[in-house]
C-alpha positions in Angstrom: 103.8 130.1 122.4 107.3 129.0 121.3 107.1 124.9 121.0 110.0 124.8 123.0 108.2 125.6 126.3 105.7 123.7 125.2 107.2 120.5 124.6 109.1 121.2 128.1 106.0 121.7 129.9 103.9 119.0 128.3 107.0 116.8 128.9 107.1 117.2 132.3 103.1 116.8 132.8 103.7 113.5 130.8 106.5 112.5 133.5 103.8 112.9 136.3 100.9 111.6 134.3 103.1 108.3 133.7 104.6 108.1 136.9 100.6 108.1 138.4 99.5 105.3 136.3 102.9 102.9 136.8 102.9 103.8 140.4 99.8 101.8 141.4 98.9 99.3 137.8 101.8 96.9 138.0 101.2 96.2 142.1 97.1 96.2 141.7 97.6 92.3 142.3 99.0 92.7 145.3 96.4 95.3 146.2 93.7 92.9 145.8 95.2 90.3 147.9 96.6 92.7 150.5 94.1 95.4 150.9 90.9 94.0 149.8 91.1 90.6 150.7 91.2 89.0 147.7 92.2 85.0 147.8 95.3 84.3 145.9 93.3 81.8 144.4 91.0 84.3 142.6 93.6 87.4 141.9 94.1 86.4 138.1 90.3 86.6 137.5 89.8 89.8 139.5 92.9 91.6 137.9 92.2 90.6 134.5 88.6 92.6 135.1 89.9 95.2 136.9 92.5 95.8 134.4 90.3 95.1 131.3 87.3 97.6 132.5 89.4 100.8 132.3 91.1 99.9 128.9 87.6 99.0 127.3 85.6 101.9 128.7 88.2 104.6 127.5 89.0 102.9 123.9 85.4 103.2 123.1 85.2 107.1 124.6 88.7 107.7 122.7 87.4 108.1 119.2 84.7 110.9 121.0 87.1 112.7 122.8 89.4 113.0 119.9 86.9 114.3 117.3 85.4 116.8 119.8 89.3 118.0 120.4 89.6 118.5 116.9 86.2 120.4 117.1 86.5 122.5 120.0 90.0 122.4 122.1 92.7 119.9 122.8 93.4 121.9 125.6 89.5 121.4 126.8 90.0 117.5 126.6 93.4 117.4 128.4 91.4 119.7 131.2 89.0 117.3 131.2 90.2 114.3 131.0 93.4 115.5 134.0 90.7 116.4 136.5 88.5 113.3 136.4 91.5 111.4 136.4 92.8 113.1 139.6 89.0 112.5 141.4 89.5 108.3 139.6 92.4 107.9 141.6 91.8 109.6 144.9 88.5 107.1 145.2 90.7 104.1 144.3 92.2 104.9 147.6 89.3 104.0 149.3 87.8 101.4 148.2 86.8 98.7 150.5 86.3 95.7 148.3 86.8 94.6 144.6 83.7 95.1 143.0 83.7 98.9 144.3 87.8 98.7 142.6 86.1 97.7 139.4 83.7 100.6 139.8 85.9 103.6 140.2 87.6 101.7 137.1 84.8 101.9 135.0 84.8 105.7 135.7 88.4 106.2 135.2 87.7 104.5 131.9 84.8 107.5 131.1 87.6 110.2 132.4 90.3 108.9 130.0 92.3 110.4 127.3 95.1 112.4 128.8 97.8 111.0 126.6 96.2 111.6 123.1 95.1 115.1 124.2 99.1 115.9 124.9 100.6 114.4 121.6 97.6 116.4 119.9 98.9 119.2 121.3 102.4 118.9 120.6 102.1 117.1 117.2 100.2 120.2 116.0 102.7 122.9 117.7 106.2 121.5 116.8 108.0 122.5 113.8 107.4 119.6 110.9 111.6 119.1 111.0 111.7 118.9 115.1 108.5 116.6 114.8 110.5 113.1 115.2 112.6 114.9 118.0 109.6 116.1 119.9 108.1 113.0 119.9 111.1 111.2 121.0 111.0 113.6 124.2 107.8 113.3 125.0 107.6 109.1 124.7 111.3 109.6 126.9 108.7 111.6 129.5 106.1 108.9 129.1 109.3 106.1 130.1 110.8 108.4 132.5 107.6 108.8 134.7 107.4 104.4 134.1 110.9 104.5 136.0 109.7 107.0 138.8 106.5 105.6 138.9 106.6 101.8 140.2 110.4 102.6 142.7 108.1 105.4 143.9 104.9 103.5 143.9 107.1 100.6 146.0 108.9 102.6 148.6 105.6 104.1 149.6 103.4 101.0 149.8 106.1 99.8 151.2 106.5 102.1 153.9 102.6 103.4 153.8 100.7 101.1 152.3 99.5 101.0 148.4 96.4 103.6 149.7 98.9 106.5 150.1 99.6 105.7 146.0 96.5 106.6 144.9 96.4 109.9 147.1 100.0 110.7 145.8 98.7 109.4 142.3 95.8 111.6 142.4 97.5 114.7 143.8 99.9 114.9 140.6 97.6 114.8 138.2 95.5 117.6 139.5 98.8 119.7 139.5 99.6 118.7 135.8 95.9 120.0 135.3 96.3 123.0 136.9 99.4 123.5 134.7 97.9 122.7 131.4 95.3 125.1 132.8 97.8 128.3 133.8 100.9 127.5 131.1 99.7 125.9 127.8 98.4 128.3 125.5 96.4 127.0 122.4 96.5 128.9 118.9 92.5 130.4 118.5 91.8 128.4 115.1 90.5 129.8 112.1 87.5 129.4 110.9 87.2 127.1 107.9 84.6 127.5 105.6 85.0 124.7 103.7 85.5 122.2 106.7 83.4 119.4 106.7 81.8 118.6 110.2 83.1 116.6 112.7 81.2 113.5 113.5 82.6 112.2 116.9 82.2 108.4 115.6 84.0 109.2 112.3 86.1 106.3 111.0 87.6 108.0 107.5 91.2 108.1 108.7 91.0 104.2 108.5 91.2 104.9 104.9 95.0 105.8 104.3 96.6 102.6 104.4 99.3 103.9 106.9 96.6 104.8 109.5 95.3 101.5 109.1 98.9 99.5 109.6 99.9 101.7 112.7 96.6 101.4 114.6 96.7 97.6 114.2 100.7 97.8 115.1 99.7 100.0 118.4 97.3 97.4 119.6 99.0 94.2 119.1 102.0 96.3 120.7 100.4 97.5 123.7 98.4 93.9 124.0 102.1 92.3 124.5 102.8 94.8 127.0 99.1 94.0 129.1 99.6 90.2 128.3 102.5 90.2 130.9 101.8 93.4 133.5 99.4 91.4 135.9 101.2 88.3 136.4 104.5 90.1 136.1 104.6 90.7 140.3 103.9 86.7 140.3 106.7 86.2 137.9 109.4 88.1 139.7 108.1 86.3 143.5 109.0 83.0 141.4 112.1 84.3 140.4 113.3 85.5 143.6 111.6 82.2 145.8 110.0 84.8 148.2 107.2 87.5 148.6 109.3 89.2 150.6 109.4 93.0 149.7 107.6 92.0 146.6 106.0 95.2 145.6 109.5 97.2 146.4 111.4 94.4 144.0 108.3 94.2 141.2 108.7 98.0 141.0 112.4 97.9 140.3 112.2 95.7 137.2 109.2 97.3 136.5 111.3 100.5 136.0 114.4 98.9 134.8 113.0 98.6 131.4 112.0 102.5 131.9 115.3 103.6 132.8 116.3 101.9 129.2 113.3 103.4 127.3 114.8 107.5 128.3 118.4 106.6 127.4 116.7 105.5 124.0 113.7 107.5 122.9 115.0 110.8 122.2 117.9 108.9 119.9 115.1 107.0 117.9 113.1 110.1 117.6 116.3 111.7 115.7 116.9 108.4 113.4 113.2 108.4 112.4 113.9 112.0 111.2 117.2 110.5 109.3 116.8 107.6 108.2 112.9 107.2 108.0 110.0 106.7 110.8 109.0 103.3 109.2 112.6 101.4 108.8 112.9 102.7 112.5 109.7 101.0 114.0 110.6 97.8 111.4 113.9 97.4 113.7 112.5 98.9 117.0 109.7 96.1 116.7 112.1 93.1 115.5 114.1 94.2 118.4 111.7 94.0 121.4 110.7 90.8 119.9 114.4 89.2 120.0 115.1 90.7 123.6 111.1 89.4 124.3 112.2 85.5 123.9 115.5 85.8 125.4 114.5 87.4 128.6 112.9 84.4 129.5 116.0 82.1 129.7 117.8 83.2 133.1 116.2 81.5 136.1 117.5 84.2 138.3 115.7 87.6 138.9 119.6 89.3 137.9 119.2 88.2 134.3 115.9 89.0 133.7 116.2 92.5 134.9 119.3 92.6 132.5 117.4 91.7 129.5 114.6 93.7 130.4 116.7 96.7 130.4 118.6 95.3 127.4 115.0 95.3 125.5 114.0 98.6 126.8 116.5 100.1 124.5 114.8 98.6 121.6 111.0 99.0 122.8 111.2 102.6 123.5 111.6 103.1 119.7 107.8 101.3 118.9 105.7 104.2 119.7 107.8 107.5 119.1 108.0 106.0 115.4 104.1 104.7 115.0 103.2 108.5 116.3 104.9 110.5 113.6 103.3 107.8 111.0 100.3 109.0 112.2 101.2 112.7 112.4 102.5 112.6 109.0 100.0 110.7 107.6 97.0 113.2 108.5 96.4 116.7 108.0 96.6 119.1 110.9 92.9 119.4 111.5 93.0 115.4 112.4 95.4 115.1 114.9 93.0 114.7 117.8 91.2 112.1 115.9 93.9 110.3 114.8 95.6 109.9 118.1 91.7 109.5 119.5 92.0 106.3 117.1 95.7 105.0 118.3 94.4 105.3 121.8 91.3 103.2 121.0 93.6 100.6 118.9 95.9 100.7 122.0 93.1 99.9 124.4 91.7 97.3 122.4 95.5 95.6 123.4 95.2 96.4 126.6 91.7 94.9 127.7 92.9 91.6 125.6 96.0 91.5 127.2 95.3 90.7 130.5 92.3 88.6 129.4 94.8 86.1 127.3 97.2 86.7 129.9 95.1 85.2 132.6 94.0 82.5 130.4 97.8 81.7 129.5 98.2 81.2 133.0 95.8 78.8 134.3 97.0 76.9 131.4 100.6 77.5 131.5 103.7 78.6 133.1 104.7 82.0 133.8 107.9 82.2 131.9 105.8 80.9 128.8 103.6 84.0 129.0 106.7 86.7 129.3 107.9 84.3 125.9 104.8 84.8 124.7 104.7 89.0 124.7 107.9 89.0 122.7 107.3 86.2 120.2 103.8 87.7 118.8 105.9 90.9 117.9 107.2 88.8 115.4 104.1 88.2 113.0 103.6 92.4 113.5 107.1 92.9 111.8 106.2 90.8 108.9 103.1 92.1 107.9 104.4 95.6 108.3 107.2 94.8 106.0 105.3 93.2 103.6 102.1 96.0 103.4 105.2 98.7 103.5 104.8 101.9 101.0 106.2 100.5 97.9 107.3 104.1 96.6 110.6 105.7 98.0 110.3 107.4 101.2 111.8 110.2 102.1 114.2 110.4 104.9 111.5 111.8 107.5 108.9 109.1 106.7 107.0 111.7 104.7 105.7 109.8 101.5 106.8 111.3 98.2 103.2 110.9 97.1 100.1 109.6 98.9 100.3 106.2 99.9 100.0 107.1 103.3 
């Protein structure tokens, strides 16, 4: 199948799969409180568990679903892992109460890996020279469905009620199953006789060095993304003075940073083939981390969106850049595996996120945790520089030799 289609197709179910989850994550506080009758008082706790259950749950699966891609289909594990997804987020629509939220959670953590499964895919059907560019398109997707997904996710819980979100939600990703299904062919692989076999708790790849550095990089990463996403809603009511239309407002500067991240992921796909995947995520990382602390000075909601979309530009470089690391660093029969591992590093981050986040903020204010999400980028930069292939490097980020 020419990787053109491909990458258009997996692109677009990447748009839909991202637009599902950002339509209904960012406003599950207001969920909570508004459908399940949650006390305000008790939110923080509740949406750090709620959030944390999925991200745990599916980081430990990750690692199994990757090795068994790598052992029978990719395809197979994007089939999967779309349809119980789709089924996830139609019974998050109705649930009565929060304990039977944290339940359909847990699940959705079992049905995970939809992401990994597509960059398998793709990482293993582009051309090695288009590999920086194809990756650059398909994180783009993965921003472009975060701009969609929380105006989209507002107008209708606005209009509708957040319930109608997870119906929507759920409706798309059965349709980008059904393509994946009808449109995505997958290569029949050759059998190798000398292929060792795949042990679906294999941790080998944390051998190469580079492996090692990005999966550490992807979980502190995602973690300052999660540290902020449930108070976040809170934040921009503070900002503004009201509640008023706060799931409508929350979703625009939710998506703000979104609309920064497509303007800016293709172009730091095409300098990571240039100039070098590493020096790209060095500055892409030292970047967000700037635009991090400043975003916290304006005391009006107009300012912070500014900088939010100001850092987008530099954020959307992080993960195009830590994925073609990993591609490059790993042979072709590991590419499930490996991005089975960078999902699990990534929901590590995720369940501690909300966790600190939530204990940040019975201590302290809000605008000290937003600080906070750009300032521990800082430390990340640092020690990648420092443990940074000492050998030059070509200008794709291939090592001349193995240091990977």
């Amino acid at each position: 199948m020419n990787w053109k289609i491909s990458l258009g197709i997996l692109t677009t179910c990447t748009i839909l799969m991202s637009m599902s989850y950002t339509m209904l994550i960012p406003f599950l506080p207001m969920y909570l409180i508004q459908d399940l009758g949650v006390a305000k008082a008790d939110v923080d706790m509740w949406s750090g568990l709620i959030f944390s259950v999925t991200f745990l749950i599916s980081g430990i699966m990750a690692p199994i679903w990757g090795a068994l891609a790598d052992k029978k289909s990719r395809k197979l594990m994007a089939l999967r892992a779309g349809f119980c997804l789709a089924i996830t987020y139609f019974l998050g629509g109705i649930v009565t109460n929060p304990w039977e939220l944290f339940g359909v959670r847990f699940i959705q953590g079992l049905s995970a890996g939809l992401w990994p499964a597509l960059l398998a895919i793709i990482s293993a059907s582009s051309p090695k020279l288009k590999l920086g560019f194809c990756l650059g398109v398909m994180q783009g997707g993965m921003t472009a469905g975060g701009v969609l997904g929380p105006l989209f996710g507002g107008l209708l819980a606005d209009q509708f009620g957040m319930r109608a979100s997870f119906f929507i939600a759920g409706g798309a990703l059965f349709i980008i199953s059904c393509v994946i299904l009808f449109y995505i062919k997958e290569e029949p692989r050759k059998p190798n006789p000398n292929a060792k076999p795949v042990k679906v708790w294999d941790f080998s790849l944390l051998k190469i060095p580079a492996v090692k550095r990005m999966l550490i990089c992807a979980g502190i990463v995602q973690m300052s993304i999660l540290l902020t996403q449930p108070i976040m809603p809170l934040y921009v009511a503070e900002l503004q003075g009201s509640m008023d239309k706060i799931v409508l407002v929350s979703g625009i500067v939710f998506s703000i940073v979104g609309v920064s991240g497509v303007i800016a992921s293709p172009i730091w796909g095409i300098l990571g083939q240039n100039w070098g995947y590493r020096q790209v995520l060095y500055l892409a990382l030292f970047g967000s981390a700037v635009f991090g602390i400043v975003q916290v000075i304006p005391s009006s909601l107009e300012g912070f969106t500014i900088w939010r979309f100001i850092g987008g530009l530099t954020f959307a470089g992080i993960f195009p850049a830590i994925n073609a690391v990993l591609t490059i660093s790993t042979s072709p029969a590991d590419k499930g595996r490996v991005f089975g591992l960078s999902y699990l590093a990534q929901q590590i981050g995720s369940v501690m996120g909300p966790i600190f986040g939530g204990m940040l903020a019975a201590a302290f204010s809000y605008k000290i945790i937003i600080g906070a999400s750009g300032a521990i980028l800082l430390p990340l930069v640092f020690y990648l520089w420092i443990n940074r292939p000492k050998e030059k490097v070509m200008a794709t980020g291939t090592p001349l030799e193995k240091d990977h």
